[in-house]
Biopython code that builds the backbone (N, CA, C, O; Angstrom):
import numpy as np
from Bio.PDB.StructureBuilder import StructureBuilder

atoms = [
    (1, "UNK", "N", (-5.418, 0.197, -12.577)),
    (1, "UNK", "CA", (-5.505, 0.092, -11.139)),
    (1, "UNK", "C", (-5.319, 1.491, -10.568)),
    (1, "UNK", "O", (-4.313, 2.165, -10.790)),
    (2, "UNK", "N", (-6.393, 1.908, -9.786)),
    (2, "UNK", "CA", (-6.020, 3.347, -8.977)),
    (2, "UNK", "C", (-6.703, 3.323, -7.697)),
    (2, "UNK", "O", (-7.869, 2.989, -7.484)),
    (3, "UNK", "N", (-5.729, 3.765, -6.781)),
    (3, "UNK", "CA", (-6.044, 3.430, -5.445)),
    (3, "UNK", "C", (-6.182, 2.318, -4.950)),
    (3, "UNK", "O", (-7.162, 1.991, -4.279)),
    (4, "UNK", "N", (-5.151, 1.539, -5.234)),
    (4, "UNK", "CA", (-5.303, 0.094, -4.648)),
    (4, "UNK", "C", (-4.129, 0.249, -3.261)),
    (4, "UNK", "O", (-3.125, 0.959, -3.317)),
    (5, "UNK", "N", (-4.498, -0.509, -2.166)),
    (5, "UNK", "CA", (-3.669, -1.076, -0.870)),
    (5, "UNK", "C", (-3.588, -2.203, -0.967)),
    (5, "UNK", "O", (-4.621, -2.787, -1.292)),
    (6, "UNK", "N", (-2.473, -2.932, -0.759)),
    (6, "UNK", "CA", (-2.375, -4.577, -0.348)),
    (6, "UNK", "C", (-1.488, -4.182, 0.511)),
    (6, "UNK", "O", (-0.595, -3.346, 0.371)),
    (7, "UNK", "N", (-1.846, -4.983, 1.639)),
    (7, "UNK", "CA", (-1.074, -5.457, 2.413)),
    (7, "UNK", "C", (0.344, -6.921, 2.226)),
    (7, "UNK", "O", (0.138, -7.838, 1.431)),
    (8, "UNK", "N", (1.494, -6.877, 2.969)),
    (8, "UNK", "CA", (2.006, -8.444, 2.104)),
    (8, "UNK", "C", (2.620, -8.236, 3.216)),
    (8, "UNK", "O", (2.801, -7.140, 3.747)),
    (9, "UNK", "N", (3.161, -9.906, 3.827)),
    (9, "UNK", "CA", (3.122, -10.055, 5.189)),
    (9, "UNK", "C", (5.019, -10.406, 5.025)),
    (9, "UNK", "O", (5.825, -10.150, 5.919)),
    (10, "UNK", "N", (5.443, -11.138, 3.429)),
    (10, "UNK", "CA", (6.582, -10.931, 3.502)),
    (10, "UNK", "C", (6.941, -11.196, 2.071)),
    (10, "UNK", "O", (6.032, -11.239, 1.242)),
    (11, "UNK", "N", (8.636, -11.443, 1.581)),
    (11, "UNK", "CA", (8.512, -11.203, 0.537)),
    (11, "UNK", "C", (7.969, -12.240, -0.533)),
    (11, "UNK", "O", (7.671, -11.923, -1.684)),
    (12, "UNK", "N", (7.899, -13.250, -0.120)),
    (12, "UNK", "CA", (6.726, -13.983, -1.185)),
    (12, "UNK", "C", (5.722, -13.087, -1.447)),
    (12, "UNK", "O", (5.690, -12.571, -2.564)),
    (13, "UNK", "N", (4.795, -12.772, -0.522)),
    (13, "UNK", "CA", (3.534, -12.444, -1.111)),
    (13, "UNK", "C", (3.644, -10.821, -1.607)),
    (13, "UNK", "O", (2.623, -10.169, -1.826)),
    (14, "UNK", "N", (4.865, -10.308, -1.743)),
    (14, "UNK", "CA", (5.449, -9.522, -2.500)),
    (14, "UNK", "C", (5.525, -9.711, -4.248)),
    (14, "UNK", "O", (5.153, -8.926, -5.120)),
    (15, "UNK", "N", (5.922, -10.564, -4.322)),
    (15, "UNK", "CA", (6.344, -11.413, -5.640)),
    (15, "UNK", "C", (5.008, -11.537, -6.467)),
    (15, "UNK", "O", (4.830, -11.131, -7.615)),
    (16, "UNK", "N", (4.061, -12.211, -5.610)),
    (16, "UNK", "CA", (3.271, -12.458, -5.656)),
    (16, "UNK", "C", (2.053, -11.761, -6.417)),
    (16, "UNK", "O", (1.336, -12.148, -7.340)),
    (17, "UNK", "N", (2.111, -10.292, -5.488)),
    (17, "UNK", "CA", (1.319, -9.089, -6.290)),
    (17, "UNK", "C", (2.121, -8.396, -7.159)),
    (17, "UNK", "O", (1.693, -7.409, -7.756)),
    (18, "UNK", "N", (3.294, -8.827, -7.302)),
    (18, "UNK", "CA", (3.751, -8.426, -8.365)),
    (18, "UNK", "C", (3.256, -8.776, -9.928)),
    (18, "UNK", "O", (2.997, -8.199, -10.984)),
    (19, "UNK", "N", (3.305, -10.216, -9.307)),
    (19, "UNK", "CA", (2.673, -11.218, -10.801)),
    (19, "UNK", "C", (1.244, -10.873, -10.897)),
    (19, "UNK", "O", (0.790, -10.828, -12.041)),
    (20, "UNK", "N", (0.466, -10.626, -9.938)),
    (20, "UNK", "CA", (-0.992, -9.783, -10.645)),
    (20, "UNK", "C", (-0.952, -8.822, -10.926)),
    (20, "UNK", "O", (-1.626, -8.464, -11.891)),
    (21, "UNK", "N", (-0.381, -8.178, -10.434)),
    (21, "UNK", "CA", (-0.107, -6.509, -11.169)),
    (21, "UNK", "C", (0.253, -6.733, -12.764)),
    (21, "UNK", "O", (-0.213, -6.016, -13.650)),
    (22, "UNK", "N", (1.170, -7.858, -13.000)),
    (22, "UNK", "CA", (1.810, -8.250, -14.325)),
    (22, "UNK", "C", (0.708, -8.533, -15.279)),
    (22, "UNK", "O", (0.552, -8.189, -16.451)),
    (23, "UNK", "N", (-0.273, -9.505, -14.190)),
    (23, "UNK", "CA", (-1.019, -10.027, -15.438)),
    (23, "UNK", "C", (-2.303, -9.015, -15.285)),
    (23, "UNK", "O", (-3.030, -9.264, -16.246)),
    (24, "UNK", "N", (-2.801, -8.136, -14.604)),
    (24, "UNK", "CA", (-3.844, -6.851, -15.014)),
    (24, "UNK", "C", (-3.162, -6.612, -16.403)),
    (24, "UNK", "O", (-3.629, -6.980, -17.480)),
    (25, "UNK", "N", (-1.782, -5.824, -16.182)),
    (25, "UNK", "CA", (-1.210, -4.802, -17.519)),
    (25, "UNK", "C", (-1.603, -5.756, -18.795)),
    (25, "UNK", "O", (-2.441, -5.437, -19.638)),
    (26, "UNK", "N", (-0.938, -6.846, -18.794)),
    (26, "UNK", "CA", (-1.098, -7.760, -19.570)),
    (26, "UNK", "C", (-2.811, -7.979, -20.152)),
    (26, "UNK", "O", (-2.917, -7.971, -21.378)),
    (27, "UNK", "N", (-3.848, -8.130, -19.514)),
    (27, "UNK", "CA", (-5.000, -8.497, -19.680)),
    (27, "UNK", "C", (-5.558, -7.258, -20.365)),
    (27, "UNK", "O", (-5.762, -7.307, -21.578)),
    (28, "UNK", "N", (-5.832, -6.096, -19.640)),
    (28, "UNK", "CA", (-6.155, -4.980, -20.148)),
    (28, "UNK", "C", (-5.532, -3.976, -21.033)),
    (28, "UNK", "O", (-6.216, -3.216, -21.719)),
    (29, "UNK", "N", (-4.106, -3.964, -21.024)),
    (29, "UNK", "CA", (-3.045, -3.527, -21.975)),
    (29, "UNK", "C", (-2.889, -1.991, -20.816)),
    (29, "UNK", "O", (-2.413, -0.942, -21.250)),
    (30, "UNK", "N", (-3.306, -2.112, -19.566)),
    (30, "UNK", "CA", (-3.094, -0.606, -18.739)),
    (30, "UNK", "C", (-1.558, -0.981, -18.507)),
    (30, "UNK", "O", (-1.020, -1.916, -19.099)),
    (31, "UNK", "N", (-0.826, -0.052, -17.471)),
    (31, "UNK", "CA", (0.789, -0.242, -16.901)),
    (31, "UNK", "C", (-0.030, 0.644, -15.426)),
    (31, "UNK", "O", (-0.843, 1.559, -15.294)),
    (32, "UNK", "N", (0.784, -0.304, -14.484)),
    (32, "UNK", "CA", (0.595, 0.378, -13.229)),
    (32, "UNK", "C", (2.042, 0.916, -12.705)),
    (32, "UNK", "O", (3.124, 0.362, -12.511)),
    (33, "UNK", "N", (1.585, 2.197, -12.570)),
    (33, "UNK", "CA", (2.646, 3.011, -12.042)),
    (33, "UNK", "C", (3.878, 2.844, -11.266)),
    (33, "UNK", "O", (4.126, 3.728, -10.447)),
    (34, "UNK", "N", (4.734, 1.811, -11.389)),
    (34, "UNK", "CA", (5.607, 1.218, -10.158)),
    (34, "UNK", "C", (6.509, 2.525, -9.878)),
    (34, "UNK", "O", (7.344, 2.408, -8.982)),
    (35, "UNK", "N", (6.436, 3.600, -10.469)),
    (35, "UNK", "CA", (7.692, 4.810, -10.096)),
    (35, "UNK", "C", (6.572, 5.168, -9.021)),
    (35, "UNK", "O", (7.167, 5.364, -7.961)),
    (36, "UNK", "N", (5.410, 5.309, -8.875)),
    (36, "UNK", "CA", (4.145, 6.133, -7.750)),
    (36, "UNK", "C", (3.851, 5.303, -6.896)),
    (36, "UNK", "O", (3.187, 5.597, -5.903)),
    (37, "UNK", "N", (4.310, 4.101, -7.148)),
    (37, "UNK", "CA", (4.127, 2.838, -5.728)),
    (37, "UNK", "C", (4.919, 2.828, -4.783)),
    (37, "UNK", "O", (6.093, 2.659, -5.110)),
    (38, "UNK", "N", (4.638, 2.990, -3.361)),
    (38, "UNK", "CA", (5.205, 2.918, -2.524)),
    (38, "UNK", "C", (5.196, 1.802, -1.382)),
    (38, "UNK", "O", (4.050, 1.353, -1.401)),
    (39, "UNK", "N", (5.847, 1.217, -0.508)),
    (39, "UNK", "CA", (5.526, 0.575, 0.220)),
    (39, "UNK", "C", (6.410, 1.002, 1.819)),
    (39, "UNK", "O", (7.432, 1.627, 2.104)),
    (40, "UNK", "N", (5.349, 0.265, 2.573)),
    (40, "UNK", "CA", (6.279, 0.961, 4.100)),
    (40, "UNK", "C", (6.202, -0.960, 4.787)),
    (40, "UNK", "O", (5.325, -1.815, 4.662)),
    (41, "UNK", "N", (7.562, -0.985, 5.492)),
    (41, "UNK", "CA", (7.803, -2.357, 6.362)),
    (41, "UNK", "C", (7.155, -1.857, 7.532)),
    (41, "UNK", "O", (6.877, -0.747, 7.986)),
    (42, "UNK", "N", (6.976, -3.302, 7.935)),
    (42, "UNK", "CA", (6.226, -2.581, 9.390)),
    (42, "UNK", "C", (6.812, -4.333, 10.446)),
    (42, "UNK", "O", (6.334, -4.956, 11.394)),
    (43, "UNK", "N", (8.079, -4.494, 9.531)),
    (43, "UNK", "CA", (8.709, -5.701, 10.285)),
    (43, "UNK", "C", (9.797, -5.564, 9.848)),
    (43, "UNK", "O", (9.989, -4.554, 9.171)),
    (44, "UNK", "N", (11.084, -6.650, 10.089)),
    (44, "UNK", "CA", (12.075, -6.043, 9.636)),
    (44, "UNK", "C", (12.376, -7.195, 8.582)),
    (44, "UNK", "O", (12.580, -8.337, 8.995)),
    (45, "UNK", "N", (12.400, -6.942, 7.401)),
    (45, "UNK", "CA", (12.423, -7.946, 6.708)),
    (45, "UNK", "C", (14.122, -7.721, 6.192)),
    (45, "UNK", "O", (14.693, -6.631, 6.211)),
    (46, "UNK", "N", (14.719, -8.976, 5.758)),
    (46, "UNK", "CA", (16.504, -9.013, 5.877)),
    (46, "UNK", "C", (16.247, -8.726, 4.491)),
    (46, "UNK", "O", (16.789, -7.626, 4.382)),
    (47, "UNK", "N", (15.594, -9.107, 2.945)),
    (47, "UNK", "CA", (16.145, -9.162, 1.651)),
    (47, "UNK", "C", (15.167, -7.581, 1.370)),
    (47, "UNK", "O", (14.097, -7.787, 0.796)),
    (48, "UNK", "N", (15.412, -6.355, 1.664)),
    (48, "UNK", "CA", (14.498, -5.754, 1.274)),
    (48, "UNK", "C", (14.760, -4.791, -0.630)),
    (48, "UNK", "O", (14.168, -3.868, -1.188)),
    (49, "UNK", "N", (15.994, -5.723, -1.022)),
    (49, "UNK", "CA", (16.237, -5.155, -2.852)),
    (49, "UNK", "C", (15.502, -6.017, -3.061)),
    (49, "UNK", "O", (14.957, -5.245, -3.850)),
    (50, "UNK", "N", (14.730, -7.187, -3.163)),
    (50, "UNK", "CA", (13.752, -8.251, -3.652)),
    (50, "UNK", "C", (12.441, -7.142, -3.867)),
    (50, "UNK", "O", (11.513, -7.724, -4.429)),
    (51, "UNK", "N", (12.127, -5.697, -3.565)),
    (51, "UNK", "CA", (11.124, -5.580, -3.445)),
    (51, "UNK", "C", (10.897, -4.223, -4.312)),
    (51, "UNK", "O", (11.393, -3.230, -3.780)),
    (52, "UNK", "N", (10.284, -4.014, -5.464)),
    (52, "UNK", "CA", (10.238, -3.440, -6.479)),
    (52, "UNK", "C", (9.862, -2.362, -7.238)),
    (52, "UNK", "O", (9.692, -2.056, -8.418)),
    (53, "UNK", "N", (9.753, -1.628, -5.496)),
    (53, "UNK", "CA", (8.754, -0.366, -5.561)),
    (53, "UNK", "C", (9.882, 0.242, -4.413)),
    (53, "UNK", "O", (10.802, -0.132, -3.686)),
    (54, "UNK", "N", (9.125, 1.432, -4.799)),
    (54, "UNK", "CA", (9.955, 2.526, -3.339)),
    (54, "UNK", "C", (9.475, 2.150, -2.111)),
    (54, "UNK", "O", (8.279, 2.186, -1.822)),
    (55, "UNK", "N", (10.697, 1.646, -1.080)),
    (55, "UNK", "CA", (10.383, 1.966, 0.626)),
    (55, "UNK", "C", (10.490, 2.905, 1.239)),
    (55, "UNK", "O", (11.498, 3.603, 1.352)),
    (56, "UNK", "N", (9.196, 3.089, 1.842)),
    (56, "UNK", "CA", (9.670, 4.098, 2.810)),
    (56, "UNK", "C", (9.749, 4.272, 4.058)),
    (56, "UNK", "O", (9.069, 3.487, 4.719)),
    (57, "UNK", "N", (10.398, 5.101, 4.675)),
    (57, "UNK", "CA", (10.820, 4.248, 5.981)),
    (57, "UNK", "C", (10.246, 5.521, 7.222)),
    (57, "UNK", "O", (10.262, 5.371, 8.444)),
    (58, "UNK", "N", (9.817, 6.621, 6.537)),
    (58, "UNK", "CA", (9.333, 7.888, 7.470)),
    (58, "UNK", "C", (7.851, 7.725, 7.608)),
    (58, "UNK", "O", (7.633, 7.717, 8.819)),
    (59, "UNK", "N", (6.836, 7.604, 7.013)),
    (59, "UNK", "CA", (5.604, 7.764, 7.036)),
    (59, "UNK", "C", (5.009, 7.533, 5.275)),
    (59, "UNK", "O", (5.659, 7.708, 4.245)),
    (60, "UNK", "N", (3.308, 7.008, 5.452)),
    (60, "UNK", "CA", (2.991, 6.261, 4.039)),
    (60, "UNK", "C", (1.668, 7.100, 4.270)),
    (60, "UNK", "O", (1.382, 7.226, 5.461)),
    (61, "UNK", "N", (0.643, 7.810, 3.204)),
    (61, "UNK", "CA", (-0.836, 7.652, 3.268)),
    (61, "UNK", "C", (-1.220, 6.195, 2.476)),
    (61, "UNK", "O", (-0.565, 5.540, 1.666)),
    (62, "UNK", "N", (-2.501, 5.985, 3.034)),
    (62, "UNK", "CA", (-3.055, 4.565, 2.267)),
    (62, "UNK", "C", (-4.482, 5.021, 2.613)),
    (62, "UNK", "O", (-4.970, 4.766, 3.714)),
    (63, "UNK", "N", (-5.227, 5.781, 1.541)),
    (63, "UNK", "CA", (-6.605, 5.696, 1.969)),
    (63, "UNK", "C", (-6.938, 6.707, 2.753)),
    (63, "UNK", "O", (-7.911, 6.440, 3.459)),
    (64, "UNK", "N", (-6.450, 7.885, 2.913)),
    (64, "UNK", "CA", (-5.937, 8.670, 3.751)),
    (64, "UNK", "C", (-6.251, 8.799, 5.065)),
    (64, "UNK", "O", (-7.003, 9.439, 5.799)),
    (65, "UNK", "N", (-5.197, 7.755, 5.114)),
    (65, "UNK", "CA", (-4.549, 7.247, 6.396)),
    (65, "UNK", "C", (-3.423, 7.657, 6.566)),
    (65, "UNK", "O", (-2.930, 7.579, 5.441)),
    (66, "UNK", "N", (-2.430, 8.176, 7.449)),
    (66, "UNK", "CA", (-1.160, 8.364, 7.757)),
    (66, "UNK", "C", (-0.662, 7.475, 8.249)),
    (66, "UNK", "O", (-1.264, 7.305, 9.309)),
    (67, "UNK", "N", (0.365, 6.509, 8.114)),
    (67, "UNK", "CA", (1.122, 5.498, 8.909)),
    (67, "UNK", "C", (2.264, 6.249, 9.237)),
    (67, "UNK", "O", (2.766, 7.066, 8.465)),
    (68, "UNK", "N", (2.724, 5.974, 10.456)),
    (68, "UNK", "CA", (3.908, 6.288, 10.565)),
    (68, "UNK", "C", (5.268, 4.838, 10.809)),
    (68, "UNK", "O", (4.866, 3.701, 11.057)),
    (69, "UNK", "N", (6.722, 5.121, 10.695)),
    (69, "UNK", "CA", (7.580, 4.462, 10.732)),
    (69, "UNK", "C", (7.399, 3.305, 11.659)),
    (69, "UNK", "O", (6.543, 3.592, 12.496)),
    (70, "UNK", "N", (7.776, 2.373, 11.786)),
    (70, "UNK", "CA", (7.585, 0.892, 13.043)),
    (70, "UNK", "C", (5.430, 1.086, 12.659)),
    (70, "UNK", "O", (4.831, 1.662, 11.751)),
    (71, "UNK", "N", (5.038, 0.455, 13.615)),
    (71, "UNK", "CA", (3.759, 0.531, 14.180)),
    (71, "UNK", "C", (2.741, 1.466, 14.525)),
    (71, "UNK", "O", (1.541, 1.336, 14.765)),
    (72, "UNK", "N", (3.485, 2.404, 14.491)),
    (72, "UNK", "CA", (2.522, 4.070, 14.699)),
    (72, "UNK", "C", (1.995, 4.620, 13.776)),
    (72, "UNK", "O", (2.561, 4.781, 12.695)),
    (73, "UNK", "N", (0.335, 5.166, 14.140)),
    (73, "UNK", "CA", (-0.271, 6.292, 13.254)),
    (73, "UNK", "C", (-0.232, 7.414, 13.583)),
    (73, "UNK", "O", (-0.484, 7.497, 14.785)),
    (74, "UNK", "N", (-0.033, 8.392, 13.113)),
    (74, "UNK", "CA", (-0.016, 9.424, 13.639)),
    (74, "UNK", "C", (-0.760, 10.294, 13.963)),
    (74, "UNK", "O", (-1.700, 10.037, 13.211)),
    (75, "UNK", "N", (-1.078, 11.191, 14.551)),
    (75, "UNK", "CA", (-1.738, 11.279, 16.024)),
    (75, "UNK", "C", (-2.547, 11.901, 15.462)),
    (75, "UNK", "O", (-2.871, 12.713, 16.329)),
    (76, "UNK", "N", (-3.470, 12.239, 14.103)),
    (76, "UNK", "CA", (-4.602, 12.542, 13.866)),
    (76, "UNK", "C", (-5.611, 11.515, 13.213)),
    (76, "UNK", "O", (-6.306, 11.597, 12.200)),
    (77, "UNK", "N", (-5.409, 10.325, 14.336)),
    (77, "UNK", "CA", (-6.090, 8.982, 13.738)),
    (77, "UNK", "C", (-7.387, 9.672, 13.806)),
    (77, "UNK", "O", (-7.958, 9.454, 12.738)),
    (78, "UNK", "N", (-8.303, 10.595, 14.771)),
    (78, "UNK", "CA", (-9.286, 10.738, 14.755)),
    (78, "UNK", "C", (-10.425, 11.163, 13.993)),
    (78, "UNK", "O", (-11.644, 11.023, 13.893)),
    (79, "UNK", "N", (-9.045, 11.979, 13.315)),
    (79, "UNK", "CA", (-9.735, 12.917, 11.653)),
    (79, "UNK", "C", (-10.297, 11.527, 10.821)),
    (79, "UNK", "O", (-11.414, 11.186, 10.431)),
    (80, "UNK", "N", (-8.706, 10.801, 10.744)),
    (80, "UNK", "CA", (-8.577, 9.396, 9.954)),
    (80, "UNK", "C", (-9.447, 8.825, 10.319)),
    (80, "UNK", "O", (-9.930, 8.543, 9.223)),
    (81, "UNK", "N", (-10.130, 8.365, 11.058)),
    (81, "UNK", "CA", (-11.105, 7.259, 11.267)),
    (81, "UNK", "C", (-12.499, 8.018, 10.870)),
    (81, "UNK", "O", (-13.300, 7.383, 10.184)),
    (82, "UNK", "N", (-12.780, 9.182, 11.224)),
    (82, "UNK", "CA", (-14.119, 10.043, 10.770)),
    (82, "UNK", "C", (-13.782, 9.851, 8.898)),
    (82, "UNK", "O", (-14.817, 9.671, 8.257)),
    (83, "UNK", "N", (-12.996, 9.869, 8.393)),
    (83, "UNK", "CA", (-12.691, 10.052, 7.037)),
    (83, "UNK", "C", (-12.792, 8.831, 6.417)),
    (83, "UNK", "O", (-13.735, 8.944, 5.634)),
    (84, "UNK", "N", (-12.420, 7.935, 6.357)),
    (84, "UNK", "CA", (-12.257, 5.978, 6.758)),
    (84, "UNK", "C", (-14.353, 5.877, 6.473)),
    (84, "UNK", "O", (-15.054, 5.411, 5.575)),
    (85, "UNK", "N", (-14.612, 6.518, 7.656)),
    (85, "UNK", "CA", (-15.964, 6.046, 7.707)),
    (85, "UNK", "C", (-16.785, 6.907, 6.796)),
    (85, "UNK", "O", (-17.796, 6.264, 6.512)),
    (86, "UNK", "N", (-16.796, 8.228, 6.140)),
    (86, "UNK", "CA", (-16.839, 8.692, 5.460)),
    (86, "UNK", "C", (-16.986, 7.992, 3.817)),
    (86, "UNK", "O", (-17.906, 8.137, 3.011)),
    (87, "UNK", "N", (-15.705, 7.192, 3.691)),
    (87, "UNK", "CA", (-15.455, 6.724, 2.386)),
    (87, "UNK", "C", (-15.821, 5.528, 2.363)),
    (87, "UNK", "O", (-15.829, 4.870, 1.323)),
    (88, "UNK", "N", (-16.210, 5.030, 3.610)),
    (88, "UNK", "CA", (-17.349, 3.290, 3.776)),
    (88, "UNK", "C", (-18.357, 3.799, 3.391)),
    (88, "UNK", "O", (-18.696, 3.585, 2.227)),
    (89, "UNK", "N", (-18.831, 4.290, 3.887)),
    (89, "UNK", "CA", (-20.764, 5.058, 3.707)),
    (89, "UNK", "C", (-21.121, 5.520, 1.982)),
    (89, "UNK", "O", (-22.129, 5.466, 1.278)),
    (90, "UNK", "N", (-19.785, 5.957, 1.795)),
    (90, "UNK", "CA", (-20.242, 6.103, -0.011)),
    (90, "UNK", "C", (-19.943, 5.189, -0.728)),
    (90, "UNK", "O", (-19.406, 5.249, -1.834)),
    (91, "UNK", "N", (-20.367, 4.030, 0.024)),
    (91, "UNK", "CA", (-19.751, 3.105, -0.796)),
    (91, "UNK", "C", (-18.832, 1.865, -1.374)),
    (91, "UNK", "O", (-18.970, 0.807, -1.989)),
    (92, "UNK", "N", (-17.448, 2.967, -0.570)),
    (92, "UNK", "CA", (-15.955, 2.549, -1.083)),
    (92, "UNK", "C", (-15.697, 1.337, -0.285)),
    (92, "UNK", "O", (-15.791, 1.529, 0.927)),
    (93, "UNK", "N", (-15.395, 0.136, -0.649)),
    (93, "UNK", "CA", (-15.100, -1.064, 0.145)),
    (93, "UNK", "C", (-13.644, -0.579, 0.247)),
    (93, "UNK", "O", (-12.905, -0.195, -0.660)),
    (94, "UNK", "N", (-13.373, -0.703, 1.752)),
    (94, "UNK", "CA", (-11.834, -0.418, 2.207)),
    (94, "UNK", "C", (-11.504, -1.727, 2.700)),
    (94, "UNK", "O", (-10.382, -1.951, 3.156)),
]
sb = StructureBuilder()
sb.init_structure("model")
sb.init_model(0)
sb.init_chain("A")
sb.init_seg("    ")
for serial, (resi, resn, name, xyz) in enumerate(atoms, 1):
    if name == "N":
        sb.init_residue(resn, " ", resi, " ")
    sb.init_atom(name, np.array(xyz, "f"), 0.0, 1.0, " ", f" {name:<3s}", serial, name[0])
structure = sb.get_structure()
């Protein structure tokens, strides 16, 4: 797996991609990087040791995208969206 985003709305569907992540390694014999995985809340979730990767709580790229902390992107969405559309056009399903 390289360059993958999921989104997960809470911690079930946390768990969840955990267990496909489990069964890729498993199927193909690859290991996905959980020390290079990161994830950012963008709610406030109460159990957040249930979750098995690094949080981060300052800012995330995804696709190079910048998220920032709570709900905000940061303020060179414009580059980001020219770039976004860039990596649609060749192709890349985002």
């Amino acid at each position: 797996m390289d360059d993958v985003a999921d989104f997960c709305s809470d911690p079930l569907s946390v768990h969840r991609l955990m267990c496909i992540c489990d069964q890729f390694e498993w199927a193909l014999g690859a290991k996905v990087n959980r020390g290079k995985s990161e994830a950012m809340l963008f709610r406030n979730w109460a159990d957040q040791s249930s979750i098995p990767i690094t949080v981060r709580t300052d800012h995330l790229k995804v696709l190079g995208i910048w998220f920032g902390g709570g709900w905000g992107v940061r303020q060179d969405l414009g580059g980001a969206t020219v770039s976004l559309h860039r990596r649609t056009k060749r192709g890349h399903q985002v």
